[in-house]
N, C-alpha and C positions, 0 to 999 in steps of 0.2 A: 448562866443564862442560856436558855435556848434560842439560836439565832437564825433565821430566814434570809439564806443574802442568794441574791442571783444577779445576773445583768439581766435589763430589761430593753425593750423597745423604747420609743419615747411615749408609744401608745398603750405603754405595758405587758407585752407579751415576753416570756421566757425563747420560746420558739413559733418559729413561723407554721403557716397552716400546715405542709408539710413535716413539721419537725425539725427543722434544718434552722439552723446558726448560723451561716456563714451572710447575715447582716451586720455580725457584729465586724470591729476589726482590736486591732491589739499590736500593742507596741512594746518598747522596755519597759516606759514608765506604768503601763498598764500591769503589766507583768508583777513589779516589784509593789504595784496598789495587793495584788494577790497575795503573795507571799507574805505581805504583812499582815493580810485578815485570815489566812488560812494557819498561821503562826500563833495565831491568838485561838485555838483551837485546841481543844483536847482530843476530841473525839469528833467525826460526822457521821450522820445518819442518813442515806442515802437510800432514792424509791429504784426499781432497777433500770429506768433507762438511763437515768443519772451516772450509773455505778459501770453502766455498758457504754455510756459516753466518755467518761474520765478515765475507764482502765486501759485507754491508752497512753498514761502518763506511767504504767507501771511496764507496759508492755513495749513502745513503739519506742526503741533509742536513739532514733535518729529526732527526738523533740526534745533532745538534751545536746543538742548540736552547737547551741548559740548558751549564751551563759545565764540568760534570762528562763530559758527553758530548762536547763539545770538545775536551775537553783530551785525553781518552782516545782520540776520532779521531786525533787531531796523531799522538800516540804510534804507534800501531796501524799508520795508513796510512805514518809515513814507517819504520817495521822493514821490515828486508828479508825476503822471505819462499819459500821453495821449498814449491812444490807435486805431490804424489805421486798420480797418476793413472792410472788406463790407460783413462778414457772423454775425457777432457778433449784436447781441443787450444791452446789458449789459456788464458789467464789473465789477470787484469786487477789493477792497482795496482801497489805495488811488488813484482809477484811474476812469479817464474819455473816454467815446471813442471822437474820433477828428470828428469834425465837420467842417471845414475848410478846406480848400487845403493845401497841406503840407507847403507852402510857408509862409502863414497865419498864420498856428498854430505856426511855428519857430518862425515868429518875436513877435507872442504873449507870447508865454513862454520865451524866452530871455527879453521882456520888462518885464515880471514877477519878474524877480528876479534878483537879483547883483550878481548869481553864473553862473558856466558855466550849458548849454543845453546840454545832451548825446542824443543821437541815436541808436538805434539797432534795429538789426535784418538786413540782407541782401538784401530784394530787397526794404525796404525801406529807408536804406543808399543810396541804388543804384540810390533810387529818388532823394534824399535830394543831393546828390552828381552831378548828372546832371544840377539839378538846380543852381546847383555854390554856394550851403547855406554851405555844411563842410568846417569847417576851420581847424580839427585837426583830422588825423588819429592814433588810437592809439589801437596798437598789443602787447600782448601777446602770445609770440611763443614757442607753447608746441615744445619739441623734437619727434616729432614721424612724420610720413610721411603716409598721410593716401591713397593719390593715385586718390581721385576724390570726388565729393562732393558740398559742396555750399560754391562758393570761397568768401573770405575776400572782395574784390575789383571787380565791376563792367567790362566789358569791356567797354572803353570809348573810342569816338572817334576823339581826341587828346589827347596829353599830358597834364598833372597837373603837374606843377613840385612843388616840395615839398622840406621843407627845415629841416635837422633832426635834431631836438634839443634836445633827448635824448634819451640813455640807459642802459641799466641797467639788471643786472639779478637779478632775482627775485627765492626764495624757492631754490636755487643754482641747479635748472634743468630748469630754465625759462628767456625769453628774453624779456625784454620788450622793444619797438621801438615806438617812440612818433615824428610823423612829422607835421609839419604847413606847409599850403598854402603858398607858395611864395607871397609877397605883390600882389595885383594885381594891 
């Protein structure tokens, strides 16, 4: 499956107006919610400020300091990863940039591997999502209300209905909500 997971605002936003994150917060137990969804990964597909956000878990050693941070590097750095650019020439870690249409690359990295394919970053969900490739969206819902920003969900022009198969709180201040596509 192709998977869409981010944390989100309570009002749905990935990042605030700015771009900035630091509304979220994070603990061990948040930590180890990660390492168990990013484990269940074969591969991610990542837009570039996603790929320019997180390559400081390949780069920055002092976030392998605490044991939760480690562990989560290990994870992180050794997922394979493709990255979708059109300013980038390079790329660094376990990563390639995508040379394919997005279409292409998903069912190349799904035939890749017997685990599931993630997705992120926001307008390249917003691709993968038009195109009718996401099969699972899946939210992390900080408690805070940030007011505007770069929302979770595309605006699209009909309905997805979706079917919710789970939830759950997580770090006992977090929501996690996990839905699949309706058969099609």
């Amino acid at each position: 499956m192709l998977i869409y997971s981010m944390g989100v605002s309570a009002d749905g936003y990935i990042s605030d107006r700015d771009g900035g994150l630091d509304w979220g917060d994070s603990n061990d137990e948040q930590y180890r919610f990660h390492i168990a969804e990013t484990s269940e990964l074969g591969c991610m597909l990542l837009g570039r400020r996603l790929y320019e956000t997180m390559l400081v878990w390949d780069t920055d050693k002092s976030l392998r300091d605490s044991e939760p941070g480690a562990a989560f590097a290990e994870v992180w750095c050794a997922l394979p990863k493709v990255v979708f650019s059109r300013t980038l020439d390079s790329v660094e870690g376990n990563a390639r940039l995508a040379t394919a249409p997005l279409a292409d690359e998903v069912a190349a990295a799904l035939a890749a591997t017997d685990k599931h394919v993630g997705i992120g970053g926001a307008a390249l969900a917003a691709a993968a999502i038009e195109l009718d490739l996401v099969d699972e969206l899946r939210m992390l819902r900080h408690p805070v209300v940030i007011g505007g920003g770069t929302p979770f969900l595309p605006p699209v022009t009909k309905p997805i209905p979706l079917d919710l198969i789970e939830t759950r709180t997580v770090a006992t201040r977090l929501i996690y909500e996990r839905y699949r596509r309706t058969q099609r």
